[in-house]
KOLMAR-359625 format. One record per residue (C-alpha): x, y, z; residue in three letters. Coordinates in pm, 1 decimal. Layout:
<pts>
pt u=X; v=Y; w=Z; resn=ALA
...
</pts>
This chain:
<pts>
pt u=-6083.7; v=-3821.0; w=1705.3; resn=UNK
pt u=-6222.7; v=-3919.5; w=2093.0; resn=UNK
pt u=-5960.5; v=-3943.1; w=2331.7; resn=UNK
pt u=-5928.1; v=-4328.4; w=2437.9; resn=UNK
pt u=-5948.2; v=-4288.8; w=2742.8; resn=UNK
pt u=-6264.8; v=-4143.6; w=2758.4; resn=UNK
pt u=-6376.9; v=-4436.3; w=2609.2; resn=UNK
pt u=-6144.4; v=-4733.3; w=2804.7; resn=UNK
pt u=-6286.7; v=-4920.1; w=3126.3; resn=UNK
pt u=-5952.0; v=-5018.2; w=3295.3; resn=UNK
pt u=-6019.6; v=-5402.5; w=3474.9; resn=UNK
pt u=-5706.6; v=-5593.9; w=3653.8; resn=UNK
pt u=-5753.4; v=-5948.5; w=3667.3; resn=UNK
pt u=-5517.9; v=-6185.5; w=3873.3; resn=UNK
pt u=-5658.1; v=-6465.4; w=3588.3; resn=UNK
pt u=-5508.4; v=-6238.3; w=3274.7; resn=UNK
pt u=-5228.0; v=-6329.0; w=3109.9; resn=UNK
pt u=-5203.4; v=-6107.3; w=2860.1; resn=UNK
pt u=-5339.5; v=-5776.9; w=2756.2; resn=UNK
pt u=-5696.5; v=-5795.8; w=2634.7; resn=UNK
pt u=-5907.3; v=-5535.7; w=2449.3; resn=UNK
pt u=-6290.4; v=-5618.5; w=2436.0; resn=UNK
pt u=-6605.5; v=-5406.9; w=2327.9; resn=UNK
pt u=-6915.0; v=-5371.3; w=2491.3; resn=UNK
pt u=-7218.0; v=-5440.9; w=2274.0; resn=UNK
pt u=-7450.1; v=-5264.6; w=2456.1; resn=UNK
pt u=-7249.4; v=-4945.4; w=2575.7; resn=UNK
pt u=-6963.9; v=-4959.0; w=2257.9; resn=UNK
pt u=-6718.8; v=-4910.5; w=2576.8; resn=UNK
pt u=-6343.3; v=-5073.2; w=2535.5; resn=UNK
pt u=-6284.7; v=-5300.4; w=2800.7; resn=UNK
pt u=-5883.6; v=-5316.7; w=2885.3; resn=UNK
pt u=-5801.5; v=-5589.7; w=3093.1; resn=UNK
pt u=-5457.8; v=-5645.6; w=3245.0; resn=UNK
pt u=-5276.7; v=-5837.5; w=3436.2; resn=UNK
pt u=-5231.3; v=-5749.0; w=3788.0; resn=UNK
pt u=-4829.1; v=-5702.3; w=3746.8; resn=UNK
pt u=-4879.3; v=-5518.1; w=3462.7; resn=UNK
pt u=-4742.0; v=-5153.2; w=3404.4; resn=UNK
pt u=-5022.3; v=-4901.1; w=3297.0; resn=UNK
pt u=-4783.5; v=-4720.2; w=3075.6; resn=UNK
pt u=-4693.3; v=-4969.1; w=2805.2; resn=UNK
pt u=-5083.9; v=-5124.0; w=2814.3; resn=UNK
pt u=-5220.2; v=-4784.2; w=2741.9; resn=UNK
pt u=-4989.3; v=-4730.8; w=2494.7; resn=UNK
pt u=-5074.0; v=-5080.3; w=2307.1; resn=UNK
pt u=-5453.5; v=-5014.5; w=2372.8; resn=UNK
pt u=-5385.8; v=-4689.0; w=2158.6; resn=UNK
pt u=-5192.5; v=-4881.0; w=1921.0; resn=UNK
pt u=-5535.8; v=-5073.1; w=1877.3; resn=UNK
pt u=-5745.2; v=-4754.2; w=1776.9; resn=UNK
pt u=-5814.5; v=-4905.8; w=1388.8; resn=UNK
pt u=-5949.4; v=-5227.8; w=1526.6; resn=UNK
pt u=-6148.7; v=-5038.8; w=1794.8; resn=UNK
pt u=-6296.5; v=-4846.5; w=1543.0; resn=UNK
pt u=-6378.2; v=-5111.0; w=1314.0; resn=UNK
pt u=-6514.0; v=-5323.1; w=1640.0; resn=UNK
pt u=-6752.8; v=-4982.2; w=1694.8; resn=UNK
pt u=-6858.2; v=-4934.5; w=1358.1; resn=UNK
pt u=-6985.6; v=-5264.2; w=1346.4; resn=UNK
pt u=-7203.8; v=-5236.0; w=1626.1; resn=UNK
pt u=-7570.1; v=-5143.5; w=1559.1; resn=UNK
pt u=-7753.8; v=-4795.3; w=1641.7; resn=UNK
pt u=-7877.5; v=-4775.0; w=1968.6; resn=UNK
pt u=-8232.1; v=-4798.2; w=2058.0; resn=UNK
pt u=-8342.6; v=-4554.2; w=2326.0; resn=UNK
pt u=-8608.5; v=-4734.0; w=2610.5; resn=UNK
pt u=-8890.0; v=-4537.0; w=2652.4; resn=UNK
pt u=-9139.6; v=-4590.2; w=2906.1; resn=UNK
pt u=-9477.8; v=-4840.1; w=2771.3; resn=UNK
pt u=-9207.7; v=-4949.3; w=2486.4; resn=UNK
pt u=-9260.0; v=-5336.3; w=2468.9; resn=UNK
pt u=-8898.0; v=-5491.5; w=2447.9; resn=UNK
</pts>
């Protein structure tokens, strides 16, 4: 099992409200954002808290196609 934070991008937002876990489609990177008040502790602890619906986020994202040069896109 990968170590979350290896995986978490860590953004502070003055506009958050809450905590809020996103995925990145392109880079299957978790996206924790936070409010600015917020202690680090208790949101890391809910991100981990989050790890099935992470995983299930992840697995639904599709292979990865690698860009080689002359490829048309």
């Amino acid at each position: 099992m990968t170590d979350l934070s290896e995986l978490l991008d860590i953004v502070r937002s003055r506009a958050a409200r809450r905590l809020r876990l996103s995925v990145d489609r392109r880079s299957g990177r978790i996206r924790l954002t936070l409010p600015v008040r917020a202690a680090m502790g208790p949101a890391l602890q809910w991100a981990e808290s989050q790890r099935p619906w992470i995983e299930r986020q992840q697995n639904r994202l599709p292979d990865p196609w690698p860009i080689v040069p002359a490829m048309l896109v």
